[in-house]
Structure formats: structure tokens, C-alpha cells
C-alpha positions in Angstrom: 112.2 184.1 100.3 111.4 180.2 100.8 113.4 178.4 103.2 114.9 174.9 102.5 115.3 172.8 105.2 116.2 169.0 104.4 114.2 169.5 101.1 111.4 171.1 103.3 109.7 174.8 102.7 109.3 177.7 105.2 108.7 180.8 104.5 111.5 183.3 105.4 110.8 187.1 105.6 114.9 188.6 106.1 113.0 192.4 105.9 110.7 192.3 108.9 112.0 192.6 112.6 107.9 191.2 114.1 105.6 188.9 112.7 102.7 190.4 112.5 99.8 189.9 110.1 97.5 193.1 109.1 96.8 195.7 111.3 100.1 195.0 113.4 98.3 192.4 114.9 100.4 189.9 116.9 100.5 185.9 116.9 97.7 185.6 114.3 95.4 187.5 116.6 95.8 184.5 119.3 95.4 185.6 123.0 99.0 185.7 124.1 98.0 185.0 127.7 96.5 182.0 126.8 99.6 180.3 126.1 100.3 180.4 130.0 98.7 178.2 132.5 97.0 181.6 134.2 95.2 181.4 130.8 94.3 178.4 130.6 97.8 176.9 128.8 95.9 176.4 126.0 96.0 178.8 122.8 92.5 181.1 122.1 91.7 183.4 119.1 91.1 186.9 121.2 88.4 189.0 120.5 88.3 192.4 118.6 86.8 194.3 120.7 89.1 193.0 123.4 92.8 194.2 122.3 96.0 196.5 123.5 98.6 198.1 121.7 102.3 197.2 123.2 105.0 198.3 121.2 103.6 198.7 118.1 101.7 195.5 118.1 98.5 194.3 118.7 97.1 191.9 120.8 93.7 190.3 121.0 92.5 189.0 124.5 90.0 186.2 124.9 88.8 187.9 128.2 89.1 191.0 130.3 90.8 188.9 132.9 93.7 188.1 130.5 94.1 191.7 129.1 94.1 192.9 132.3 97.0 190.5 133.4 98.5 191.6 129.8 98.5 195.3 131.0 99.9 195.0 134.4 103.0 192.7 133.0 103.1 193.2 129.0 107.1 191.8 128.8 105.7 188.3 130.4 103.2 187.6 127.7 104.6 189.1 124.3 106.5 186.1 122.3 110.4 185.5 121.9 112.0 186.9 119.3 109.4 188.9 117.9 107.3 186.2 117.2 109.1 184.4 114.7 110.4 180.5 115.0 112.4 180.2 117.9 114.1 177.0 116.5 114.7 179.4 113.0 116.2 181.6 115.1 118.8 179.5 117.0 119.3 176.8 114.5 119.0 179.0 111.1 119.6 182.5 112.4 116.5 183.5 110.7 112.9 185.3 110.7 110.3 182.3 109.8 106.9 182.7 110.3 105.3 180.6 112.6 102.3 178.5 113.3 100.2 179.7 116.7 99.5 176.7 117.9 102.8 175.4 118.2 104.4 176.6 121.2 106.9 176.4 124.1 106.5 178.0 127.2 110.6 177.6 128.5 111.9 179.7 130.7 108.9 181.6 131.5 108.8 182.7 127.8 106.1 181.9 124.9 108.4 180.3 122.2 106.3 179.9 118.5 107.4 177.8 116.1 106.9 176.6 112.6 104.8 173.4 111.7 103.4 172.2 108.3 102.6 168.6 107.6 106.3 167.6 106.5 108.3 169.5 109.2 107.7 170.5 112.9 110.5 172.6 114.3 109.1 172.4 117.9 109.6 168.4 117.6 113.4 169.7 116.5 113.9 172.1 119.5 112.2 169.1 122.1 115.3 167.3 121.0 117.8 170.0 122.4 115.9 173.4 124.2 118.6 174.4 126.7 121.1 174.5 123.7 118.9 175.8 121.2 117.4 178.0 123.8 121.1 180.1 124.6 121.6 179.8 120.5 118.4 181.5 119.6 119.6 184.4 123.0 122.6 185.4 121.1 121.7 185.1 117.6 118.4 187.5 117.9 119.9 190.7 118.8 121.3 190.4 115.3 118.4 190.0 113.7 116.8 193.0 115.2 119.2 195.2 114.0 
């Protein structure tokens, strides 16, 4: 399903309650203690051979340092809402996938977001994140289920 947004396109996938790409990996196989300034604030790719299973999803893990701060606090590190668009999720109350190196960290949470050249939903949620922010809280436990 393609999303229109103000004659823009997202992809929308209403089936899936993670985005994940093969293997169950999470975020695109990005490092998702990077995101955080004890990783550096900055996204990474993780490597292969450094990687955890946390609820059914992978994660890769640009050092040992970060998987071990991973492992000893999993709920801290794993992305809002599954991974999906936080803005999608308040604004549209949908699943869109998401672009890894747009990001958020509000609230102590890693919040993804979708980005192509014609429309960047983080820009959308800067405008209005406490709002968006309790939206996108109530509107997910629906989408889960």
C-alpha cells in the first residue's frame, strides 16, 4: 500500500506489527545504541558478527561496548513503536517505514521517521513533538493489535 501525503508517497505496510528487514533484523541493521549520546549520538551500521536477539528482533552493534550497554538495558535502546514513523503513527495512525538516519531521541526514546527528497516527517514532528508525541502514545497500542 502507498501512502499519499499532500500528493507525496510513503510506503505503508497495515500487515506488519515491526519493521524489520530480512532476517528480523532491526533499523536497517543500524546500531540502535548509536542513536544515543553514550554511542556517540550519531547513527552506525553494526556489525554481523556483533548482534543480539531481543524480542524477536535483531540488532547489530558497532562495538562490544554498545551491545554490552544493549544487554544490560534492551527497553532503552529498541525504537518507538516498533520502528515505524513516529510522525505516521501520531499524525496518520499508521505503520510507514522509515529512513535510519532520521531520528529523534525525545523523551529518552529513539523515534525513526520517514524522509525521501519531497517529504521529511521529522521536519513535520519538530513543528509540534509534545503533541505529536502523546498522539503517536495512544494511537500505537492499536496498531499492535
Amino acid at each position: 500500500m502507498v501512502l499519499l501525503v499532500a500528493g507525496l508517497h510513503a510506503q505503508v505496510n497495515p500487515g506488519a506489527k515491526l519493521n524489520l528487514s530480512g532476517e528480523s533484523l532491526g533499523i536497517s541493521g543500524y546500531d540502535p545504541v548509536s542513536y544515543f549520546p553514550e554511542g556517540g549520538g550519531k547513527p552506525q551500521k553494526g556489525l554481523i558478527k556483533l548482534a543480539e536477539t531481543y524480542q524477536g528482533v535483531t540488532y547489530r552493534f558497532r562495538t562490544q561496548q554498545h551491545l554490552d550497554a544493549f544487554k544490560a538495558n534492551p527497553t532503552k535502546y529498541v525504537p518507538a513503536y516498533g520502528g515505524w514513523c513516529a510522525w505516521a503513527v501520531a499524525e496518520l495512525n499508521k505503520r510507514v517505514d522509515v529512513d535510519p538516519l532520521s531520528y529523534e531521541i525525545q523523551n529518552g526514546r529513539l523515534l525513526l521517521f520517514y524522509r525521501d527528497p519531497e517529504l521529511d516527517t521529522r521536519a513535520m514532528w519538530t513543528k509540534s513533538p509534545g503533541d505529536l508525541y502523546k498522539r503517536a502514545e495512544n494511537n500505537w497500542p492499536g496498531l499492535i493489535h
